[in-house]
C-alpha positions as CSV (number, residue, x, y, z in Angstrom):
1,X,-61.4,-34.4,-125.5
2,X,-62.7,-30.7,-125.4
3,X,-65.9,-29.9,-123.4
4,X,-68.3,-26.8,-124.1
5,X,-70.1,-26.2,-121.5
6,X,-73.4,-24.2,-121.4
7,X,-74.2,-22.7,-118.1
8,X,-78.0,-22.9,-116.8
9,X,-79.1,-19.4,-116.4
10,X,-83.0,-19.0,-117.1
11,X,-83.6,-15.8,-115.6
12,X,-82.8,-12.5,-117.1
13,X,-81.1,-9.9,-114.8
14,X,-83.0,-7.3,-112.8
15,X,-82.5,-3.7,-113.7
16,X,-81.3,-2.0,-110.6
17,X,-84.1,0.2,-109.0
18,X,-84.0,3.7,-110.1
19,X,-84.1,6.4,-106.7
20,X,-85.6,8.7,-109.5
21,X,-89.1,9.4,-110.1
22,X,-90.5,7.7,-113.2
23,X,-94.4,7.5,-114.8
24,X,-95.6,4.4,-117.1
25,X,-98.4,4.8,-119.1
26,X,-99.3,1.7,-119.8
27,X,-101.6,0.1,-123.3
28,X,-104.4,-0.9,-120.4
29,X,-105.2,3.0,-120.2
30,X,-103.3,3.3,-116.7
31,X,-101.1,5.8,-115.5
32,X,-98.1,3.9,-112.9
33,X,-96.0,6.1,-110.6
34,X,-93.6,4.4,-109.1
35,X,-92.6,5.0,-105.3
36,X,-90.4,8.2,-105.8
37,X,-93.0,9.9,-108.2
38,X,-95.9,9.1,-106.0
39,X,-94.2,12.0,-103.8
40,X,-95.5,14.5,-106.5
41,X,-98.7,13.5,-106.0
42,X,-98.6,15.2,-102.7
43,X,-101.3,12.2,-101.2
44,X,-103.8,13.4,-103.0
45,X,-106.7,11.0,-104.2
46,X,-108.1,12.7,-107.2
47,X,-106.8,14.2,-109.9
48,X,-107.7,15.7,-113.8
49,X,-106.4,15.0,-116.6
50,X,-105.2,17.1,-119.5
51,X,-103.4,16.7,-122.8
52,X,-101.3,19.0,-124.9
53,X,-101.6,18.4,-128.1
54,X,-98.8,20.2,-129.5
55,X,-96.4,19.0,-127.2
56,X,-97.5,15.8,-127.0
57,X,-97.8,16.0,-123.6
58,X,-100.0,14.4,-120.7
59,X,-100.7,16.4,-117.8
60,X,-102.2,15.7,-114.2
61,X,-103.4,17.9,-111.9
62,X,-103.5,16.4,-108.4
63,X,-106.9,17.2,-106.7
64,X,-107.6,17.6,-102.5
65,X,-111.4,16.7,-103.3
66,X,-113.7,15.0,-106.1
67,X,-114.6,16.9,-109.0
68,X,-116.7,16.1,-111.9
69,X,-114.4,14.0,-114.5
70,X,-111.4,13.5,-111.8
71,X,-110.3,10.6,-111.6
72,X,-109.3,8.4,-108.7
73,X,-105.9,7.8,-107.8
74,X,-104.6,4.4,-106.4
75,X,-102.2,4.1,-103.7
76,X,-100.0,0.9,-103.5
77,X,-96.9,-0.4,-101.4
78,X,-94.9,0.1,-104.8
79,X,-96.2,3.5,-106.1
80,X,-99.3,5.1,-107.1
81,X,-101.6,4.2,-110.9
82,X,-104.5,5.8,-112.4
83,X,-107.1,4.5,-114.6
84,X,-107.4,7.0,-117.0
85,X,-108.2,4.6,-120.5
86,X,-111.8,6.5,-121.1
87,X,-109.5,9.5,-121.0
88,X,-106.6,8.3,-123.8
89,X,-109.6,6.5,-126.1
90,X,-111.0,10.1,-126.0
91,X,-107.5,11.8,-127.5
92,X,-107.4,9.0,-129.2
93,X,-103.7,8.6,-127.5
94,X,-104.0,5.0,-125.8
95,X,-100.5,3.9,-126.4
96,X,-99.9,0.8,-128.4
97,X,-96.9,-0.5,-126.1
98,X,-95.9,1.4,-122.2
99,X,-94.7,4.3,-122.4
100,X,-92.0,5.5,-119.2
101,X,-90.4,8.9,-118.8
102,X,-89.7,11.3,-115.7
103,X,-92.1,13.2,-115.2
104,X,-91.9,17.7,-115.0
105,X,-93.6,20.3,-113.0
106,X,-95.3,22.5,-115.0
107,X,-97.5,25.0,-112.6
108,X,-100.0,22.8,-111.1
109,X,-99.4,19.8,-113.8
110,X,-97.1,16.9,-113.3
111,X,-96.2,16.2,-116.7
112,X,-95.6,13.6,-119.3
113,X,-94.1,13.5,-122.7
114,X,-95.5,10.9,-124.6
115,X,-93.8,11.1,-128.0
């Protein structure tokens, strides 16, 4: 008698946890960091919001104070997120499915390539 035997294993395995910073932008219009890009952000809580459109590329300026059209940056245990949706609807660059990449210095820009 020959047995097959199917092992029980529901659960998908966990990607291992990068050490390198990485930015999400997710379909909900928010912008994730995640705990090693947060560092960028230099614990600043505002920042604006820029897009290059021949480089496809999003670009955030961290902020030390509240300016007209900043936006508010979230701190968590995890990372960082910005809801920035009013600001992709307006590019009309609200990405159908997340979007993750490591993120650039460029001046005073942390940058994202969105393509």
């Amino acid at each position: 008698m020959d047995y097959s035997f199917t092992l029980f294993e529901p659960r998908k395995e966990r990607a291992a946890k990068s050490n390198s910073p990485m930015v999400e932008v997710r379909a909900n219009g928010r912008i994730v960091f995640n705990k090693k890009a947060t560092e960028l952000l230099s614990e600043r809580h505002f920042c604006m919001l820029g897009f290059d459109t021949n480089n496809k590329t999003l670009g955030i300026m961290p902020l030390d104070e509240q300016k007209a059209n900043a936006f508010p940056v979230r701190y968590a245990a995890k990372g960082a997120y910005i809801g920035a949706k009013k600001f992709f609807r307006h590019f009309a660059i609200l990405p159908e499915q997340a979007i993750q990449d490591a993120p650039f210095q460029i001046n005073d820009f942390i940058a994202i390539k969105l393509d």
